[in-house]
GULOKE-750812 format. One line per 5 residues: number of its first residue (from 1); for each residue x, y, z of C-alpha. Coordinates in Angstrom, 1 decimal. Layout:
! residues N
NUM) X/Y/Z ~ ...
This chain:
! residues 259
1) 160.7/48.9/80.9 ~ 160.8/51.9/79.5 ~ 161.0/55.2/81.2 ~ 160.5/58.9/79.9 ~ 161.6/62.0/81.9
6) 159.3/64.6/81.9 ~ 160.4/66.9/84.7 ~ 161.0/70.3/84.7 ~ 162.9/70.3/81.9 ~ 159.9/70.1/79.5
11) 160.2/72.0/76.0 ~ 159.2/75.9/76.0 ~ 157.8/78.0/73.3 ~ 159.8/80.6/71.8 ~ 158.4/84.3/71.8
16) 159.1/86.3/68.5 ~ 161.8/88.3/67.9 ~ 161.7/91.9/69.6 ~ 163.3/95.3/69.8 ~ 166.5/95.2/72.4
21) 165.4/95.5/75.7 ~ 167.5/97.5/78.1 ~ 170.0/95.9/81.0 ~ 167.8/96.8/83.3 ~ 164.9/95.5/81.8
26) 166.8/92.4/81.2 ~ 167.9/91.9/85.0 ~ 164.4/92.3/85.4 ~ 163.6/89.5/83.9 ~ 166.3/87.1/85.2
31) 165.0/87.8/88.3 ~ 161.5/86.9/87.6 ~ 162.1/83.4/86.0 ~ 164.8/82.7/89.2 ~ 162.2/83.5/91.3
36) 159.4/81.6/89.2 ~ 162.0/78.4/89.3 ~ 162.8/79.1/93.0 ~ 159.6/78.7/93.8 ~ 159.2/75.9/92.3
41) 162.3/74.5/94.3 ~ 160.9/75.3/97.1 ~ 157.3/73.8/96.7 ~ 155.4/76.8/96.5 ~ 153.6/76.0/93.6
46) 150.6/77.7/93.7 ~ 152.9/80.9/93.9 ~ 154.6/80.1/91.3 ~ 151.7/79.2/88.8 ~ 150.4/83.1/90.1
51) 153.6/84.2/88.0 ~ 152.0/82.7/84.4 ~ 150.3/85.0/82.0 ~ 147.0/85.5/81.7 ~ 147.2/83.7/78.6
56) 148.8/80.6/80.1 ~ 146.2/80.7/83.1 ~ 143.5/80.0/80.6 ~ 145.4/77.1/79.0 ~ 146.7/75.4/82.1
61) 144.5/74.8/85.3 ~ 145.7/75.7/88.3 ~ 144.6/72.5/89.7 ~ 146.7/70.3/87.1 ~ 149.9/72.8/87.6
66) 150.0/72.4/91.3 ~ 149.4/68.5/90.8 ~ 152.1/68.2/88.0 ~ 154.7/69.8/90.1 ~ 153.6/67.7/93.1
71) 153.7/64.3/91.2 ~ 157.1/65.6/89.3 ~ 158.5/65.9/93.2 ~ 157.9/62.3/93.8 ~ 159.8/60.4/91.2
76) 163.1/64.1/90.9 ~ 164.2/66.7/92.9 ~ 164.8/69.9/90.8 ~ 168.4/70.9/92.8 ~ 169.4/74.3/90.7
81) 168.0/76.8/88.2 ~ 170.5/79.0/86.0 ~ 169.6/81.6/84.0 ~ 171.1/83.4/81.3 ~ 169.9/86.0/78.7
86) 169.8/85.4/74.9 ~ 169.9/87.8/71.7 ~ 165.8/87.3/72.2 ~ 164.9/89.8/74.9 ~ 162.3/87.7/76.1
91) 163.7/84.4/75.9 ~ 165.9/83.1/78.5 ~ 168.1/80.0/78.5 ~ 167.7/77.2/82.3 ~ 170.3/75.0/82.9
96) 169.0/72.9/85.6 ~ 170.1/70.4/87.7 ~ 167.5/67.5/88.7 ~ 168.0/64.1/91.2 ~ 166.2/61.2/89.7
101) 165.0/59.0/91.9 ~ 164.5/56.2/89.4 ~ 167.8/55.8/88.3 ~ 169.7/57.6/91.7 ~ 171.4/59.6/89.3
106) 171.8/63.3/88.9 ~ 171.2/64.9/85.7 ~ 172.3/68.3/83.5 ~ 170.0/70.0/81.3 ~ 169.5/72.8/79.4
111) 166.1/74.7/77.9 ~ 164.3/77.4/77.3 ~ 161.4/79.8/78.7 ~ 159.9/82.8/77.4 ~ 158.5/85.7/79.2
116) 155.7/88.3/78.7 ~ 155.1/91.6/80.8 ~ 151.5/92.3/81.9 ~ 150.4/95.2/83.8 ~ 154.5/95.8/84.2
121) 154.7/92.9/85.7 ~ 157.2/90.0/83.9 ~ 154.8/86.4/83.6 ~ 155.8/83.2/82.3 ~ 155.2/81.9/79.2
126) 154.1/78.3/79.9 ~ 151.2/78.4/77.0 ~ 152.8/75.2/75.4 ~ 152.3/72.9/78.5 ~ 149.7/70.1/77.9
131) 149.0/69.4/81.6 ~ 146.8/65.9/80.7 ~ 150.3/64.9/78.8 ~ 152.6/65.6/81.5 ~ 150.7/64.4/84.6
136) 150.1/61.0/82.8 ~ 153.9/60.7/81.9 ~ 154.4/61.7/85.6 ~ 152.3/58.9/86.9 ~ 153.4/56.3/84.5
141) 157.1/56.6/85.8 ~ 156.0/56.8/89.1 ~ 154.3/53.6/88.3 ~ 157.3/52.5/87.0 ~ 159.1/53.3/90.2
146) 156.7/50.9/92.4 ~ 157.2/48.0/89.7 ~ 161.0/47.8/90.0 ~ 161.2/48.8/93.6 ~ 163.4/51.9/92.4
151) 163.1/55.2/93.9 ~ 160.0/54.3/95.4 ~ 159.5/50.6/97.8 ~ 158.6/47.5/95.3 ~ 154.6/47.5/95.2
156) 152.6/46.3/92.2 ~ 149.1/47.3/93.8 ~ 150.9/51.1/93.9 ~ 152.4/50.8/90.6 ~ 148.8/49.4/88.8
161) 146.7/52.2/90.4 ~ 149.4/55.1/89.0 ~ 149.6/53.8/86.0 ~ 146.0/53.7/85.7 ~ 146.0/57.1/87.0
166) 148.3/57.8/84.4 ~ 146.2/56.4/81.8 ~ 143.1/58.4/82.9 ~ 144.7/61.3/81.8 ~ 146.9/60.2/78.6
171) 144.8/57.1/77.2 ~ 147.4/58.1/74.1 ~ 150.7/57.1/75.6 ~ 152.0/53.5/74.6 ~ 154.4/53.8/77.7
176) 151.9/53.4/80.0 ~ 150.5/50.6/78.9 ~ 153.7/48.7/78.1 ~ 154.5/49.5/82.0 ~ 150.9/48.3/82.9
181) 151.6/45.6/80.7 ~ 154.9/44.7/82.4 ~ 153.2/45.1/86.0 ~ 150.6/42.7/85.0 ~ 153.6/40.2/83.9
186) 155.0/40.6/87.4 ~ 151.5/39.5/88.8 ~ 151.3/36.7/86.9 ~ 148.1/37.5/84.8 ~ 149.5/37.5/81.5
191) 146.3/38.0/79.9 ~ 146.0/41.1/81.1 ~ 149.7/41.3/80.1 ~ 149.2/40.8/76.4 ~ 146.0/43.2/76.3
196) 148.2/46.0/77.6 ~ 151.5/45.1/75.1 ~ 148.9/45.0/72.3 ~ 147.7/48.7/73.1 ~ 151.4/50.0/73.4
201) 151.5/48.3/70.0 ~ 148.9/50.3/68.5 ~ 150.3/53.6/69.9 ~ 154.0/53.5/69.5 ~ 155.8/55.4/67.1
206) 156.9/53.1/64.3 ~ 160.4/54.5/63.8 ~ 160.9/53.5/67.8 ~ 162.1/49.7/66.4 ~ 163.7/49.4/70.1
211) 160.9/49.7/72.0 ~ 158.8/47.9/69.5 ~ 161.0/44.6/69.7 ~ 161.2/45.3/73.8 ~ 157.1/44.7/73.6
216) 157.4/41.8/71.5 ~ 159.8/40.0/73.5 ~ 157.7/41.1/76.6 ~ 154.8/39.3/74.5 ~ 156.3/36.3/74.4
221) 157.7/36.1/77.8 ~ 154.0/36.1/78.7 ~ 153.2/33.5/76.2 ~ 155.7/31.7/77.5 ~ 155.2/31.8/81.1
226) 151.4/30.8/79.6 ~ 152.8/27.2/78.1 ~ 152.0/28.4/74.9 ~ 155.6/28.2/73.5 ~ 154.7/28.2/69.6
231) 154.0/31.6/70.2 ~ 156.4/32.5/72.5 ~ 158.6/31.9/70.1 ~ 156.8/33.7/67.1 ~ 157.2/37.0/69.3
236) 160.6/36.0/69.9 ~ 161.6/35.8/66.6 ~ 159.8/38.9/65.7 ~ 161.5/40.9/68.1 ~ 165.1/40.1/66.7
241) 163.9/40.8/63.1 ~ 162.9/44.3/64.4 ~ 166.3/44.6/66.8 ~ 168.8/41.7/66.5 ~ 170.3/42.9/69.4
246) 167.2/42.4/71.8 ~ 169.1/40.0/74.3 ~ 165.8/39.4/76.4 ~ 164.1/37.8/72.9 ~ 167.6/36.3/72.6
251) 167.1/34.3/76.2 ~ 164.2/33.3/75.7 ~ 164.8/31.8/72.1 ~ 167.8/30.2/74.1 ~ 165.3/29.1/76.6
256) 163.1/27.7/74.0 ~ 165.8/25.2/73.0 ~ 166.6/24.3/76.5 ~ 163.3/22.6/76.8
């Protein structure tokens, strides 16, 4: 299945172009994102949702911050933070370095925050951050995790009721339902299967041709486990016109034969 990282890493808005700020200033404010991403690091994060601005505060729930960071802690471990200034006194480049759990792997990546000072006191500019968005991607590759026993111990009740979860809060993302979809495969009711590939369906970009043929191969494997093997091989077939290097539409075309 497909999985998306959403971790800490997420994109952040730029602020406008300003006047030069002085080296002081600008140590300043290194020191208040390091601190904002320590405390992250450490888990602290209803200290470090106090550093946001006022602005962000009214856009982003306390609540869903905390929960975020706590469901982002389950499937990566955010390891490092740099920081470095740009021309754009209040914009500052993060290379971080995260652990995924999913794929055991650790992972480099660079983005941006930007900074605002209230009451002479440097915030964080986190005004971008649809919370709904990212807890529901969260939960969806925690879902993920449970399905393929990767990062997290194989368990399809665990990996239904996350992705569920994940759906509560994002009915909009085709990802989730192509890994409920998937989960439902794995429990055999490929009715349920097919309902859920047909929603990702709906949803997915239509430039993503990849993940579009992996739903339609994953379509007919369900109508294939479900004897009904003239439509198995419909989605097959379908899936190699989109991508003809699918190799899981290829099998089962190959298994089609075989029979």
């Amino acid at each position: 299945m497909k999985k998306i990282l959403t971790g800490i890493t997420i994109l952040f808005v730029l602020a406008g172009c300003n006047p030069k700020a002085s080296t002081n200033e600008k140590s300043e404010k290194i020191e208040a994102v390091k601190t904002y991403y320590d405390l992250v690091i450490d888990g602290d994060f209803e200290k470090a949702y106090s550093m946001l601005s006022e602005k962000s505060k009214q856009i982003v729930k306390k609540e869903d911050f905390v929960l975020w960071q706590t469901l982002l802690d389950e499937k990566e471990e955010l390891m490092s933070a740099d920081v470095k200034a740009t021309e754009n006194e209040n914009v500052f480049t993060v290379d971080v370095t995260v652990k995924d759990f999913y794929d055991d792997k650790v992972l480099n990546a660079t983005s941006e925050i930007s900074v605002v000072t209230e009451n002479d006191q440097v915030k964080m500019n986190r005004e971008e951050l649809n919370t709904n968005v990212a807890i529901g991607d969260t939960y969806s590759t925690i879902g993920l995790m449970y399905a393929d026993g990767k990062g997290k111990p194989s368990n399809l009740e665990l990996a239904e009721e996350n992705l569920k979860q994940a759906l509560e809060y994002d009915s909009e993302n085709s990802n989730s339902y192509l890994n409920l979809g998937y989960v439902y495969y794995k429990k055999k009711q490929y009715d349920k299967s097919l309902t859920e590939y047909n929603q990702a369906l709906d949803l997915i970009d239509k430039k993503d041709t990849e993940v579009i043929s992996l739903i339609l191969s994953n379509m007919g494997g369900s109508y294939l486990e479900m004897g009904d093997t003239q439509k198995a091989k419909e989605y097959f077939t379908q899936a190699l016109e989109v991508n003809p290097k699918n190799e899981l539409a290829k099998n089962g075309l190959d298994t089609l034969k075989s029979n």
